[in-house]
Biopython code that builds the backbone (N, CA, C, O; Angstrom):
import numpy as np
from Bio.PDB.StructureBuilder import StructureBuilder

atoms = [
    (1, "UNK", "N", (1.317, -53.063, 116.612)),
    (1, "UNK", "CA", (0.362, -51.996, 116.807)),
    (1, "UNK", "C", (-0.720, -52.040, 115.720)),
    (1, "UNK", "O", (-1.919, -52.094, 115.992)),
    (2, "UNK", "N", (-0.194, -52.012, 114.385)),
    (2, "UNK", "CA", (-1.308, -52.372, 113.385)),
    (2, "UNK", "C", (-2.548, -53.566, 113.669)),
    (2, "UNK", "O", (-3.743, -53.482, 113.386)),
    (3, "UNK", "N", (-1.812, -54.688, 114.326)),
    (3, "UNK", "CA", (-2.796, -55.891, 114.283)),
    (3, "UNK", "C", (-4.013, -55.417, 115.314)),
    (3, "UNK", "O", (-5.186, -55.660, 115.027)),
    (4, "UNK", "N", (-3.541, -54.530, 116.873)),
    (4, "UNK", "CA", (-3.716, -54.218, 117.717)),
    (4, "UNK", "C", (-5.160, -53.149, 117.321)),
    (4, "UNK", "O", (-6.240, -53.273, 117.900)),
    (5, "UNK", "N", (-4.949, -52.356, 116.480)),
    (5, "UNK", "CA", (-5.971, -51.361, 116.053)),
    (5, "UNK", "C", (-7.002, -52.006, 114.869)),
    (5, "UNK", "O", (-8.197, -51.879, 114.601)),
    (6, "UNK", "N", (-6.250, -52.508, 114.503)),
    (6, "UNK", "CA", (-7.101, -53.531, 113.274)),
    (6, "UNK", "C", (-8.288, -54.610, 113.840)),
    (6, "UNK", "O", (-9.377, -54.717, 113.276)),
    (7, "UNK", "N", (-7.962, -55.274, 114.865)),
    (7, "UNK", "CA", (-8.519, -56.011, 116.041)),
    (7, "UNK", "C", (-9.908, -55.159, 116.409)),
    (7, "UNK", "O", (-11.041, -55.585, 116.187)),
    (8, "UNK", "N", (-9.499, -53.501, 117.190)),
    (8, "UNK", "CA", (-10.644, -53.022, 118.011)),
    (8, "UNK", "C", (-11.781, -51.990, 116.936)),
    (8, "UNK", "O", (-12.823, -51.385, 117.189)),
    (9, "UNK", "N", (-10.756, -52.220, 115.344)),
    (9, "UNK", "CA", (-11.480, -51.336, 114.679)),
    (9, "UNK", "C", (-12.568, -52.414, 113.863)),
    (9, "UNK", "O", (-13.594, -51.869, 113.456)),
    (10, "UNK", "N", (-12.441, -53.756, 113.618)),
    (10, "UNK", "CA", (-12.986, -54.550, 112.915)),
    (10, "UNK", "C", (-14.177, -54.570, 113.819)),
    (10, "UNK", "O", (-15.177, -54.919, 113.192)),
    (11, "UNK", "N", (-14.399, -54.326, 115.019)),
    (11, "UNK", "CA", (-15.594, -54.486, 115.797)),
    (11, "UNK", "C", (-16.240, -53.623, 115.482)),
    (11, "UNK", "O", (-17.403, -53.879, 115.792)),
    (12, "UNK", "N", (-16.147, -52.659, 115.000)),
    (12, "UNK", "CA", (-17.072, -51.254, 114.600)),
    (12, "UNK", "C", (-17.876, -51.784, 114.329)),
    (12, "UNK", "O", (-18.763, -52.157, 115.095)),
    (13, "UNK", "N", (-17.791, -52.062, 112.670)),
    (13, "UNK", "CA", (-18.835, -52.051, 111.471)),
    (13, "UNK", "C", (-19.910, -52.546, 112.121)),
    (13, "UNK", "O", (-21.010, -52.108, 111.783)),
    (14, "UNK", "N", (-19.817, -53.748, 113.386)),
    (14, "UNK", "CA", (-20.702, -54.917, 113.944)),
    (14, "UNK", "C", (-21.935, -53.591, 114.425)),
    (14, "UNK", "O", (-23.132, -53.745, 114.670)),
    (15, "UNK", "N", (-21.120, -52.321, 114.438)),
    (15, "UNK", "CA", (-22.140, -50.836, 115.540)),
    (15, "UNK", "C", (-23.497, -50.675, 114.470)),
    (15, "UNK", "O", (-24.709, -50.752, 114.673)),
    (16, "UNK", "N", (-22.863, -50.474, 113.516)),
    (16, "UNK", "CA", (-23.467, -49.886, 112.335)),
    (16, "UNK", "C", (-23.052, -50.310, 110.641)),
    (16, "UNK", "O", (-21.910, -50.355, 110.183)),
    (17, "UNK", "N", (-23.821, -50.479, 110.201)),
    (17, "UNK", "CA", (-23.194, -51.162, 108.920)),
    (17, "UNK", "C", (-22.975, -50.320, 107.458)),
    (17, "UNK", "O", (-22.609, -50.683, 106.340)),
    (18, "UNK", "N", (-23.315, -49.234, 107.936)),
    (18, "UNK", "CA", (-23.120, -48.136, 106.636)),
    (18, "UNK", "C", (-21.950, -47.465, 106.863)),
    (18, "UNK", "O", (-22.097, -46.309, 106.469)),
    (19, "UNK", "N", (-20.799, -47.655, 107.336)),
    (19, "UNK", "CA", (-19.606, -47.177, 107.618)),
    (19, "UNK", "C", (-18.701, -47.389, 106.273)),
    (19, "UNK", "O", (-18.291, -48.525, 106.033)),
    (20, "UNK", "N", (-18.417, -46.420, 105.483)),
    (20, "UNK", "CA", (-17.385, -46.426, 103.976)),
    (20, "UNK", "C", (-16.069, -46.336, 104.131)),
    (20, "UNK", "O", (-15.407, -47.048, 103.376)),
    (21, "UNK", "N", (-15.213, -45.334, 105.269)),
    (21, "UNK", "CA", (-14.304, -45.467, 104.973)),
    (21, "UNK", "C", (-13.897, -45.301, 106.882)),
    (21, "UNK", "O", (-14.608, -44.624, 107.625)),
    (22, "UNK", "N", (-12.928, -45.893, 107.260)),
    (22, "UNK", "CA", (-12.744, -45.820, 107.998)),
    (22, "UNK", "C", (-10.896, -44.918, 108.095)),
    (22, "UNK", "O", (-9.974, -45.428, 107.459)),
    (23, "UNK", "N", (-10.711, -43.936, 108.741)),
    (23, "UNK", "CA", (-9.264, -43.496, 108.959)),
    (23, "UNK", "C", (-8.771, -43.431, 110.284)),
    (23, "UNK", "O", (-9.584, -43.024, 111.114)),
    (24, "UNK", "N", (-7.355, -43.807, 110.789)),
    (24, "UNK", "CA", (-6.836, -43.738, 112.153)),
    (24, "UNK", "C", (-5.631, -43.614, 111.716)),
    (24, "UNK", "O", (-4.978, -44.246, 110.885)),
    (25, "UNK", "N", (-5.301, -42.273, 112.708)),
    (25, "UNK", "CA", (-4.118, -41.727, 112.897)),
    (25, "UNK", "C", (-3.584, -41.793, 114.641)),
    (25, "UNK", "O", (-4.173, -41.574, 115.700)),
    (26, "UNK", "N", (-2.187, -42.207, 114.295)),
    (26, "UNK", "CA", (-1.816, -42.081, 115.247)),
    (26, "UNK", "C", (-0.262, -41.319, 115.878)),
    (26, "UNK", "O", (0.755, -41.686, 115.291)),
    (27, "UNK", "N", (-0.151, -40.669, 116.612)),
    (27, "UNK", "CA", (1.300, -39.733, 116.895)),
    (27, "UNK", "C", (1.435, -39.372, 118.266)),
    (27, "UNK", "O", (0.583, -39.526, 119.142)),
    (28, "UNK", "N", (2.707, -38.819, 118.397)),
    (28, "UNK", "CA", (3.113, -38.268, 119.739)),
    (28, "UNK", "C", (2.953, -37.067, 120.061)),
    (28, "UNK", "O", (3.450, -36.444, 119.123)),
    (29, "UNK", "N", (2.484, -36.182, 120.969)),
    (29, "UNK", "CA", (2.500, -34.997, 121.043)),
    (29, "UNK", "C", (2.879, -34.574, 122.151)),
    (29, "UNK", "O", (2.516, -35.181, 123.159)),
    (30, "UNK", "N", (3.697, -33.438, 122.256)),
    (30, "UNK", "CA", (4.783, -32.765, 122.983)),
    (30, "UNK", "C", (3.476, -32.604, 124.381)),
    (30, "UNK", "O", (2.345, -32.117, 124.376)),
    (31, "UNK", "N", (4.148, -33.147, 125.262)),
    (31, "UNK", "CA", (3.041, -32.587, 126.720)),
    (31, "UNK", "C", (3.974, -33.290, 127.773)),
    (31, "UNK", "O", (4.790, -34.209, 127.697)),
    (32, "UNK", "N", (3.319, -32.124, 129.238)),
    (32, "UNK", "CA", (3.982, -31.731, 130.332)),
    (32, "UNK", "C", (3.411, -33.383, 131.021)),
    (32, "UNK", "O", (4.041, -34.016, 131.869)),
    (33, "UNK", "N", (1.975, -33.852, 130.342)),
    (33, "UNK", "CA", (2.113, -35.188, 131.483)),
    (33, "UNK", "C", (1.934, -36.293, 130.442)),
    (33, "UNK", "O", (1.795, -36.121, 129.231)),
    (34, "UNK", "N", (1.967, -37.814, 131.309)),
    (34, "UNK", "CA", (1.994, -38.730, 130.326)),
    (34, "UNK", "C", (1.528, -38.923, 129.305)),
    (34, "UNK", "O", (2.010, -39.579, 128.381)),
    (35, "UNK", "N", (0.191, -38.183, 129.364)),
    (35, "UNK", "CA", (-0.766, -38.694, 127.974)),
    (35, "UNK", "C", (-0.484, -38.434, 126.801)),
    (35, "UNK", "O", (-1.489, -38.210, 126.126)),
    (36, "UNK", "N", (0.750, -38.346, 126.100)),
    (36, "UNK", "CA", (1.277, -37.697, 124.801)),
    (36, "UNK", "C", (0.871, -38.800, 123.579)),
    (36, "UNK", "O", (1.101, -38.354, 122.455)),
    (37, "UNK", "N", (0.362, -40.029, 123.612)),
    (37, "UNK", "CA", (0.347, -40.301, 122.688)),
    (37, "UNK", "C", (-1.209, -40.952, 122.300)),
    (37, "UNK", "O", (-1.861, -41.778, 122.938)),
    (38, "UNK", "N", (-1.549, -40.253, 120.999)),
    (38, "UNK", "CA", (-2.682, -39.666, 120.673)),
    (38, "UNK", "C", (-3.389, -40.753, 119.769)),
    (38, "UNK", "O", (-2.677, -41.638, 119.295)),
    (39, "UNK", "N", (-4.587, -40.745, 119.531)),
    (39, "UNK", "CA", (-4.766, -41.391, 118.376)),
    (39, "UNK", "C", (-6.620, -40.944, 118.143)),
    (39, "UNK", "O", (-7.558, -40.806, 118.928)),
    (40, "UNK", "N", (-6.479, -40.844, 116.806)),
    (40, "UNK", "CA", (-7.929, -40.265, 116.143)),
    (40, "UNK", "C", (-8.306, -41.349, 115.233)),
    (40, "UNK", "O", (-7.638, -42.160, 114.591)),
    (41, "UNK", "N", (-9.615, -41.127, 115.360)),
    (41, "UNK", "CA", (-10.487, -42.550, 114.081)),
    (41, "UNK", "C", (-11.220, -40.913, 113.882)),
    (41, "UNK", "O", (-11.348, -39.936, 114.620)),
    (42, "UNK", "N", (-11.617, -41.262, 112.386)),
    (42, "UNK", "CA", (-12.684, -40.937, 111.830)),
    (42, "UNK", "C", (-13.656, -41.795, 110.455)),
    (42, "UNK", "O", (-13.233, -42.078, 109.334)),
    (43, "UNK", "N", (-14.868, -42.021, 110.955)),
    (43, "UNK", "CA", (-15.664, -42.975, 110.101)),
    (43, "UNK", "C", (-16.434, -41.750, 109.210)),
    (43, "UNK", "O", (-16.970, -40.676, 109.480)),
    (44, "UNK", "N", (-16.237, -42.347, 108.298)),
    (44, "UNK", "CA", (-16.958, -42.023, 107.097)),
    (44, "UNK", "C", (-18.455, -43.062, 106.689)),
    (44, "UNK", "O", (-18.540, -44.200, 106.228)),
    (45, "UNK", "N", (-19.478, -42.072, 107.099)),
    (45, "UNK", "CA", (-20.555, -42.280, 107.072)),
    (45, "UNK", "C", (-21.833, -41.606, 106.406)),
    (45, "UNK", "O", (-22.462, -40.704, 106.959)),
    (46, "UNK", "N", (-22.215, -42.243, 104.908)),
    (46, "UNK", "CA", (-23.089, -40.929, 104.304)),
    (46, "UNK", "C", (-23.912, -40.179, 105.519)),
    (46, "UNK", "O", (-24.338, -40.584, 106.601)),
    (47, "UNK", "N", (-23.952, -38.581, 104.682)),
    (47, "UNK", "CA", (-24.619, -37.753, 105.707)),
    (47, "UNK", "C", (-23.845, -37.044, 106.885)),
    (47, "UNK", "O", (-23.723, -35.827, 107.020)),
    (48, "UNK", "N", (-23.390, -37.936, 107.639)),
    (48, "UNK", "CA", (-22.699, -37.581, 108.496)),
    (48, "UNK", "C", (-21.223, -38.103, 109.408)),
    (48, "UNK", "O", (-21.322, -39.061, 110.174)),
    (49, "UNK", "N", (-20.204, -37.548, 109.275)),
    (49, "UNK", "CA", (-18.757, -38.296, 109.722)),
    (49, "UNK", "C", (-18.620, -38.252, 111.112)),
    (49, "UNK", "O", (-18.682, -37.184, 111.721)),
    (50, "UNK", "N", (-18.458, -39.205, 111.600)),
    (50, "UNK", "CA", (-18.050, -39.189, 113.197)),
    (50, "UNK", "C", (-16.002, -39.030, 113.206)),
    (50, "UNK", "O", (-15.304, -39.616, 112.378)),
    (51, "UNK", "N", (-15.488, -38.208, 114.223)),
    (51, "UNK", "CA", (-14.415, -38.349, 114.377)),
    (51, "UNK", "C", (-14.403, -37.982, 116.045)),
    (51, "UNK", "O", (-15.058, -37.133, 116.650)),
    (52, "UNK", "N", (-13.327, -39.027, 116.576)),
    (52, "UNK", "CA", (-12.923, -38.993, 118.045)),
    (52, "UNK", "C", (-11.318, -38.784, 118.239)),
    (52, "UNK", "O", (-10.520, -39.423, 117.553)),
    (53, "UNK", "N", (-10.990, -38.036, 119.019)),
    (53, "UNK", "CA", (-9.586, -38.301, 118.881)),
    (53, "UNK", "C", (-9.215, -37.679, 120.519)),
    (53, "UNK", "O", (-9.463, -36.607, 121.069)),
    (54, "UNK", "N", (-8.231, -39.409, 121.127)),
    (54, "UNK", "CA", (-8.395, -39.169, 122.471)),
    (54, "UNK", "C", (-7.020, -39.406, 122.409)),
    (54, "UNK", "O", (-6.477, -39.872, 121.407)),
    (55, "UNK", "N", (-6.258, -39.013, 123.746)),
    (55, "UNK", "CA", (-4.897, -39.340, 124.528)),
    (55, "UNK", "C", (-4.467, -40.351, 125.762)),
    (55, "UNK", "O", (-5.269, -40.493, 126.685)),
    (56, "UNK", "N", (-3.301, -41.001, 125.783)),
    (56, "UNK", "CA", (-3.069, -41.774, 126.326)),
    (56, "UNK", "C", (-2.037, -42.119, 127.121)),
    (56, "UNK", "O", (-1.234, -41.462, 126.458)),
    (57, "UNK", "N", (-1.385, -42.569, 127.946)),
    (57, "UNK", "CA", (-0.170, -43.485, 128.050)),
    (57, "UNK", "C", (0.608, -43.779, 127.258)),
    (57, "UNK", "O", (1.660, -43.353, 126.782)),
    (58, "UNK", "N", (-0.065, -44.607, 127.161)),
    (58, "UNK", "CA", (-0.301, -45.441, 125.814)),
    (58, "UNK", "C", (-1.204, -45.726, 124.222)),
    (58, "UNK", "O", (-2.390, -45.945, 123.974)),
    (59, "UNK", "N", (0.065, -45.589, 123.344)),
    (59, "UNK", "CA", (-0.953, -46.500, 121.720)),
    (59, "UNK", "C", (-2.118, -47.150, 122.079)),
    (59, "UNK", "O", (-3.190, -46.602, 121.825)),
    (60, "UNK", "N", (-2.089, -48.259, 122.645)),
    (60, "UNK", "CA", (-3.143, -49.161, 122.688)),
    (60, "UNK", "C", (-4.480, -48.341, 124.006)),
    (60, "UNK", "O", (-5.700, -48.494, 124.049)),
    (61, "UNK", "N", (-3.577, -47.522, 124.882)),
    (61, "UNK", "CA", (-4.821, -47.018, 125.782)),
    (61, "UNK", "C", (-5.869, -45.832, 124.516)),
    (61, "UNK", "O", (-7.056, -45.873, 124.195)),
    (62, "UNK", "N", (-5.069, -45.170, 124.222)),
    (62, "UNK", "CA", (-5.618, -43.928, 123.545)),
    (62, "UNK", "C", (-6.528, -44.845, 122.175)),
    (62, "UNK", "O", (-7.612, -44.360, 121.854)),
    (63, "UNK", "N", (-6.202, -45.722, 121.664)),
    (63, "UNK", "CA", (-6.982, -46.519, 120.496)),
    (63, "UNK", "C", (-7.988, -46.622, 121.171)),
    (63, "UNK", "O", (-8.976, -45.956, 120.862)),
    (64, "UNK", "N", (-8.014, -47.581, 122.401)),
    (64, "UNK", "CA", (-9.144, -48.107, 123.062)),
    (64, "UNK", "C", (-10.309, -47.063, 123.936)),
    (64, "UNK", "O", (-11.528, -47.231, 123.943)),
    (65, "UNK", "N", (-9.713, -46.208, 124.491)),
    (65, "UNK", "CA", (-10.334, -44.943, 124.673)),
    (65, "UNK", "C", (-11.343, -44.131, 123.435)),
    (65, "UNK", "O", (-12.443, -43.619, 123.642)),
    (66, "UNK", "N", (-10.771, -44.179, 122.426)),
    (66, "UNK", "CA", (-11.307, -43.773, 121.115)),
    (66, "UNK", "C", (-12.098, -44.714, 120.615)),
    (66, "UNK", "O", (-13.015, -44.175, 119.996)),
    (67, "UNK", "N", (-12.163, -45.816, 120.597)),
    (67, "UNK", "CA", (-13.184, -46.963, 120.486)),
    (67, "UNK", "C", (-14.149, -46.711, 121.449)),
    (67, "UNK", "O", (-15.244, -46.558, 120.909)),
    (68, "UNK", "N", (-14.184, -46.620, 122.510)),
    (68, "UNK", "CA", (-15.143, -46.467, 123.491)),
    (68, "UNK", "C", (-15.840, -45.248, 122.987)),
    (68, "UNK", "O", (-17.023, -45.282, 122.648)),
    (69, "UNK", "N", (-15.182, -44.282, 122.945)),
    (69, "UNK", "CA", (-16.412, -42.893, 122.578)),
    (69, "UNK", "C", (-16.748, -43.034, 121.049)),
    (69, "UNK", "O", (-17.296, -42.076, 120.505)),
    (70, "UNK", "N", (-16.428, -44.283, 120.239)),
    (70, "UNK", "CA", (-17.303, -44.050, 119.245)),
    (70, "UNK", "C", (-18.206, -44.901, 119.290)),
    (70, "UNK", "O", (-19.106, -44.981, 118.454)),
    (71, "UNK", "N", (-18.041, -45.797, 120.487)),
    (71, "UNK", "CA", (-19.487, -46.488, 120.457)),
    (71, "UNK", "C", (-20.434, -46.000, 120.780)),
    (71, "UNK", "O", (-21.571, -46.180, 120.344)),
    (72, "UNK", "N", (-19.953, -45.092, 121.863)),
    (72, "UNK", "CA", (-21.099, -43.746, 122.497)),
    (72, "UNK", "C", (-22.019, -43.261, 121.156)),
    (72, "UNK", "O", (-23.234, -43.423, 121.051)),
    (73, "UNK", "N", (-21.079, -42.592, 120.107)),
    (73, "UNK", "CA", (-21.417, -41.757, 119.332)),
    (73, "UNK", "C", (-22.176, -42.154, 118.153)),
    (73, "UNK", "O", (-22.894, -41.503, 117.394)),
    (74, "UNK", "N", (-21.744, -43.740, 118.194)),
    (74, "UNK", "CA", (-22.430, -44.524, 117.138)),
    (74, "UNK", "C", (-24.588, -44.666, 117.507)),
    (74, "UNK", "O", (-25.645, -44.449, 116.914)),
    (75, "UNK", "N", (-24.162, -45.091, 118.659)),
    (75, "UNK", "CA", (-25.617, -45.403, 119.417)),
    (75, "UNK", "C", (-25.933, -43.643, 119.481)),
    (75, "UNK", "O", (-26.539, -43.393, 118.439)),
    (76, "UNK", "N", (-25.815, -42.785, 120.021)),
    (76, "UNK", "CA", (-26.440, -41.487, 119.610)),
    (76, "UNK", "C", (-26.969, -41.211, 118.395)),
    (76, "UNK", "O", (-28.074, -40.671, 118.340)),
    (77, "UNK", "N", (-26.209, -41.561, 117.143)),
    (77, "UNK", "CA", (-26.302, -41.136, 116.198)),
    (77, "UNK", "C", (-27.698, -42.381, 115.838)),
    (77, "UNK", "O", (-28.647, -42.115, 115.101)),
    (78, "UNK", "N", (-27.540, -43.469, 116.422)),
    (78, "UNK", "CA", (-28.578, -44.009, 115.670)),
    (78, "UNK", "C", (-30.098, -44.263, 116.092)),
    (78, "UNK", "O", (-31.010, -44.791, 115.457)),
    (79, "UNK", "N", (-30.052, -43.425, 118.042)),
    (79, "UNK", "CA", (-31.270, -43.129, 118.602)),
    (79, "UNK", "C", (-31.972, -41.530, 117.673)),
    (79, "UNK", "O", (-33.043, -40.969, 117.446)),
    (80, "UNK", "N", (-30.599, -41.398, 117.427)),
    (80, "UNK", "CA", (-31.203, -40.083, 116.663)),
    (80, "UNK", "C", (-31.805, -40.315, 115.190)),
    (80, "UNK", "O", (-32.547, -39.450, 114.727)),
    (81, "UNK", "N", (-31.525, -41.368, 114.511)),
    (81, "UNK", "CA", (-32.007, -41.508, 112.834)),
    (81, "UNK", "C", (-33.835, -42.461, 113.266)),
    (81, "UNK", "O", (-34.842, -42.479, 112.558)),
    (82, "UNK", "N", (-33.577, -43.227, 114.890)),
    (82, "UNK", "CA", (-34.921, -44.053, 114.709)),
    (82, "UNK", "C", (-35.635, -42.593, 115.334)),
    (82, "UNK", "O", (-36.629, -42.107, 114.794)),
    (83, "UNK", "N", (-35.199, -42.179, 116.144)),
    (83, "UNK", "CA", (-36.276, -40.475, 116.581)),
    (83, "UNK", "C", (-37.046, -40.073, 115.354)),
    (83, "UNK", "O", (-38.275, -40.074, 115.284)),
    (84, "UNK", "N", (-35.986, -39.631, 114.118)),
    (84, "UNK", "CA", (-36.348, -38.816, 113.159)),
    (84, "UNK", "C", (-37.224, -39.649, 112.042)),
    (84, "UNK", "O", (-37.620, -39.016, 111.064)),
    (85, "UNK", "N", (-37.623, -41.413, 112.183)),
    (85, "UNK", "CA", (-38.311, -42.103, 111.428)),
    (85, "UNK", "C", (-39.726, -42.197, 112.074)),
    (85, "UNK", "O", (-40.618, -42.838, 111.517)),
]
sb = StructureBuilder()
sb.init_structure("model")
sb.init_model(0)
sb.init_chain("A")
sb.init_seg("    ")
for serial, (resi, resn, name, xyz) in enumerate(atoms, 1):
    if name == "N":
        sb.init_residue(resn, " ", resi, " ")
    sb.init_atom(name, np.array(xyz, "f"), 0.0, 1.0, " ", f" {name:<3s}", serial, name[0])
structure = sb.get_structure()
């Protein structure tokens, strides 16, 4: 699982290159349907921190799910810094 998240998280930085600290958590949480197991990134980024934290099946679905909306959030964030130049 480590190599697995390590893999879809090393593609980040390629989003944006001012990324300092990167954190991912991952756990089970008590629920009535499959999606109990969870997982959150949060990037540490001067100015401003992005954090996503989605559910899954699966470890590897919920990682990859959470990768996907921070690419969303990455490209928002950076139509928004060329807007404001």
């Amino acid at each position: 699982m480590v190599k697995f998240v390590k893999n879809k998280i090393d593609k980040v930085p390629h989003l944006y290159g001012r990324i300092e600290i990167v954190q991912v958590f991952l756990k089970i949480e008590k629920s009535d349907s499959d999606d109990d197991k969870v997982c959150g990134i949060r990037l540490a980024i001067p100015g401003n921190d992005l954090f996503v934290k989605k559910e899954g099946e699966t470890f590897e679905a919920a990682v990859s799910k959470v990768i996907d909306a921070l690419h969303g959030e990455i490209e928002k964030m950076k139509t928004k810094l060329q807007d404001q130049q």
